[in-house]
Backbone as CSV, one residue per row, in Angstrom:
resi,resn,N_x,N_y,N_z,CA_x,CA_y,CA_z,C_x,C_y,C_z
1,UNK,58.958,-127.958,222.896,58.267,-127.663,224.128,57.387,-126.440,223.909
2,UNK,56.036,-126.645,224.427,55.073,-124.955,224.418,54.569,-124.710,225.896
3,UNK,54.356,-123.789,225.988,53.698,-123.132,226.797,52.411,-122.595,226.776
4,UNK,51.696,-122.560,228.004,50.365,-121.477,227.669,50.573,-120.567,228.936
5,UNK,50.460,-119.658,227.899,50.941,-118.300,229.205,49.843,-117.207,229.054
6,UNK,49.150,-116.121,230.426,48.130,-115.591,230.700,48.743,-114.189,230.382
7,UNK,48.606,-113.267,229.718,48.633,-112.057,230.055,47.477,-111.112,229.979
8,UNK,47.107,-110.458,230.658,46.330,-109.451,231.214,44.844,-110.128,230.281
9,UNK,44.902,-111.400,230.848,43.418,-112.270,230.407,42.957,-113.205,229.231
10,UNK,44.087,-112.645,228.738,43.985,-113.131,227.326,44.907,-114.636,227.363
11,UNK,45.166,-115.920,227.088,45.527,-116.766,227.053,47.069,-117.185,225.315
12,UNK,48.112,-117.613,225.808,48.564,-117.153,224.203,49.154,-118.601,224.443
13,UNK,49.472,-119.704,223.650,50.239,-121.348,223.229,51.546,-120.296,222.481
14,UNK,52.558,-120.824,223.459,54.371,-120.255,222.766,54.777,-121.180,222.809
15,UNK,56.178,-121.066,221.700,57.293,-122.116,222.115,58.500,-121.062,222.013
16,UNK,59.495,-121.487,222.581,60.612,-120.853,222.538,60.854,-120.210,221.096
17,UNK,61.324,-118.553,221.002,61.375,-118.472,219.857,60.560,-117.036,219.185
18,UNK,59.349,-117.594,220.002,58.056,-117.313,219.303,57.701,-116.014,219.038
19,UNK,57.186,-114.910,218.318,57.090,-113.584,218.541,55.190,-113.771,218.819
20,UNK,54.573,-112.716,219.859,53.260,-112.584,219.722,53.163,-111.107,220.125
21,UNK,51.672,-110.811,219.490,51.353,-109.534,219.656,50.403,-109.317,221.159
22,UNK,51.245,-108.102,221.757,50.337,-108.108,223.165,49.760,-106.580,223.206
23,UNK,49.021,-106.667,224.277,48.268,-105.669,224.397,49.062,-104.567,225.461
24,UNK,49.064,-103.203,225.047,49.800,-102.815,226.319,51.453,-102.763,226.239
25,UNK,51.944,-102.195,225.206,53.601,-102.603,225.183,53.733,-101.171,225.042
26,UNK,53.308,-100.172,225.634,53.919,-99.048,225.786,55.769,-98.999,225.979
27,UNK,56.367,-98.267,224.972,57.607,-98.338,225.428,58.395,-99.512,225.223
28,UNK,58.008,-100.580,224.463,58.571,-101.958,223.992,58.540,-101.630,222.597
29,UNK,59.899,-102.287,222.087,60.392,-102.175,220.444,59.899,-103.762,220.117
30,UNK,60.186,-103.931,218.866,59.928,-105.556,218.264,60.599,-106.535,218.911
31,UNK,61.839,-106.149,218.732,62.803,-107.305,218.992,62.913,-107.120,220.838
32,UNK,62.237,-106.263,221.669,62.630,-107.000,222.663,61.863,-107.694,223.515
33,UNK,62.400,-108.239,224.465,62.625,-109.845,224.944,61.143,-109.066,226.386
34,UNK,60.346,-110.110,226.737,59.729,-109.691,228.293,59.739,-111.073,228.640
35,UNK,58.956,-111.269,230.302,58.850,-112.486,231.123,57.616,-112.343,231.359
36,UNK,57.102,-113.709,231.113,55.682,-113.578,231.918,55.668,-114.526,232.888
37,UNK,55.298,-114.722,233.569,54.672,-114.975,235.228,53.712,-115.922,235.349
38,UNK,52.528,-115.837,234.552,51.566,-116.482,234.499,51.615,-117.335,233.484
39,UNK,51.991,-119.080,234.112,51.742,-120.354,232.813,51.014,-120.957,233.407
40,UNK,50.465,-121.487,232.527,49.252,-121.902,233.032,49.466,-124.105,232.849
41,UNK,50.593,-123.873,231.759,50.699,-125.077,231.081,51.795,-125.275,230.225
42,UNK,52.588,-126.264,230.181,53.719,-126.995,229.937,53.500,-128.279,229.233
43,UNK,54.358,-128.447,227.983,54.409,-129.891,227.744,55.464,-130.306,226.542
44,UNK,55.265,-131.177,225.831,55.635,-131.261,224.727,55.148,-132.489,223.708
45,UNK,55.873,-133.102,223.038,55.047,-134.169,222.315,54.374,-135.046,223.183
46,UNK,55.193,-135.700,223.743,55.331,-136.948,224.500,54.232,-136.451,226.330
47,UNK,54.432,-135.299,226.955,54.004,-135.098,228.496,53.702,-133.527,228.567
48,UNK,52.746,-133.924,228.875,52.301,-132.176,228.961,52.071,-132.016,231.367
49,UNK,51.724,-130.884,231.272,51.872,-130.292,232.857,50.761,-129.323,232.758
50,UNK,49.600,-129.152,233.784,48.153,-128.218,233.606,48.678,-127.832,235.038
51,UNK,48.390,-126.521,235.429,48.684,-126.162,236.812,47.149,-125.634,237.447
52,UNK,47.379,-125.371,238.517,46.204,-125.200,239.429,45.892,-123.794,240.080
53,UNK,45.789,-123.006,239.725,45.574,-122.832,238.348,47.314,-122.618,237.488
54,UNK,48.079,-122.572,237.982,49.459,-122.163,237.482,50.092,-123.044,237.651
55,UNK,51.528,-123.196,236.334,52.443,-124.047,236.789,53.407,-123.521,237.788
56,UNK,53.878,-124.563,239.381,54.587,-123.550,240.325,56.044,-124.177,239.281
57,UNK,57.161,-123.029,239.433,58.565,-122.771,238.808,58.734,-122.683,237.514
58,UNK,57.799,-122.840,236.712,57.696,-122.762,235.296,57.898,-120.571,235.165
């Protein structure tokens, strides 16, 4: 399963797991964990999900 998730404009494709580099992690170490808010998109092999602009409960 991936995701496309928005942070502060920039657009990033995750899957569970995933490490990415963000902008703005004042006060965040490597290994830890945040939530983002903004998906934009859901799917996986087989069914993907585009939201309007967001997926709602994702």
């Amino acid at each position: 399963m991936y995701a496309i998730i928005k942070d502060r404009g920039r657009q990033y494709k995750v899957t569970e797991g995933d490490s990415i580099l963000i902008d703005l992690t004042d006060g965040l170490k490597e290994a830890d964990k945040i939530e983002f808010n903004e998906v934009m998109a859901v799917g996986d092999d087989q069914n993907g999900k585009v939201g309007t602009p967001l997926v709602e409960g994702a």
